[in-house]
C-alpha positions, 0 to 999 in steps of 0.5 A: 667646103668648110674643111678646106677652109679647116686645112687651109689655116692649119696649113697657115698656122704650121707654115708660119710657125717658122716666122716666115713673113711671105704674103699670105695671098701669095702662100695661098696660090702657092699652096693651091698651085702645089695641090693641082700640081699634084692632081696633074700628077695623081688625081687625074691618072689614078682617079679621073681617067680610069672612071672614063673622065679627062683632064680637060674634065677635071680642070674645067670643073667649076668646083675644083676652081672654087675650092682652090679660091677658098683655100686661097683666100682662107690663107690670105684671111689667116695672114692679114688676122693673125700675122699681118696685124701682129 
């Protein structure tokens, strides 16, 4: 969980180098929004359904919720500390 965190701000970081001035909150449900996307995508069909799991499965794990709200989050605190205040 603490990499998420790590990932979520050098994301942050990157994204605002660009002076892009989008809420910080609003960035992170995007950028949680496009890595479960990508599990729709990916993850699930390569990795979860050939080990016998599902969708219903992977989405309903509380596990996969909580790591999207910390990312979340993590941008939303990168935005108010770093950009909001500046």
């Amino acid at each position: 969980m603490v990499l998420i965190v790590f990932y979520a701000i050098v994301g942050a970081k990157f994204y605002y180098q660009k002076k892009y001035n989008i809420n910080g909150f609003t960035l992170g449900v995007l950028m949680s929004g496009t890595a479960l996307f990508l599990d729709v995508l990916i993850t699930v069909p390569f990795v979860e359904i050939p080990e016998g799991r599902s969708y219903e499965s992977f989405f309903t794990s509380p596990i996969l919720w909580t790591l999207a709200f910390i990312n979340a989050f993590s941008v939303y605190w990168y935005w108010h500390r770093k950009i909001k205040t500046s």
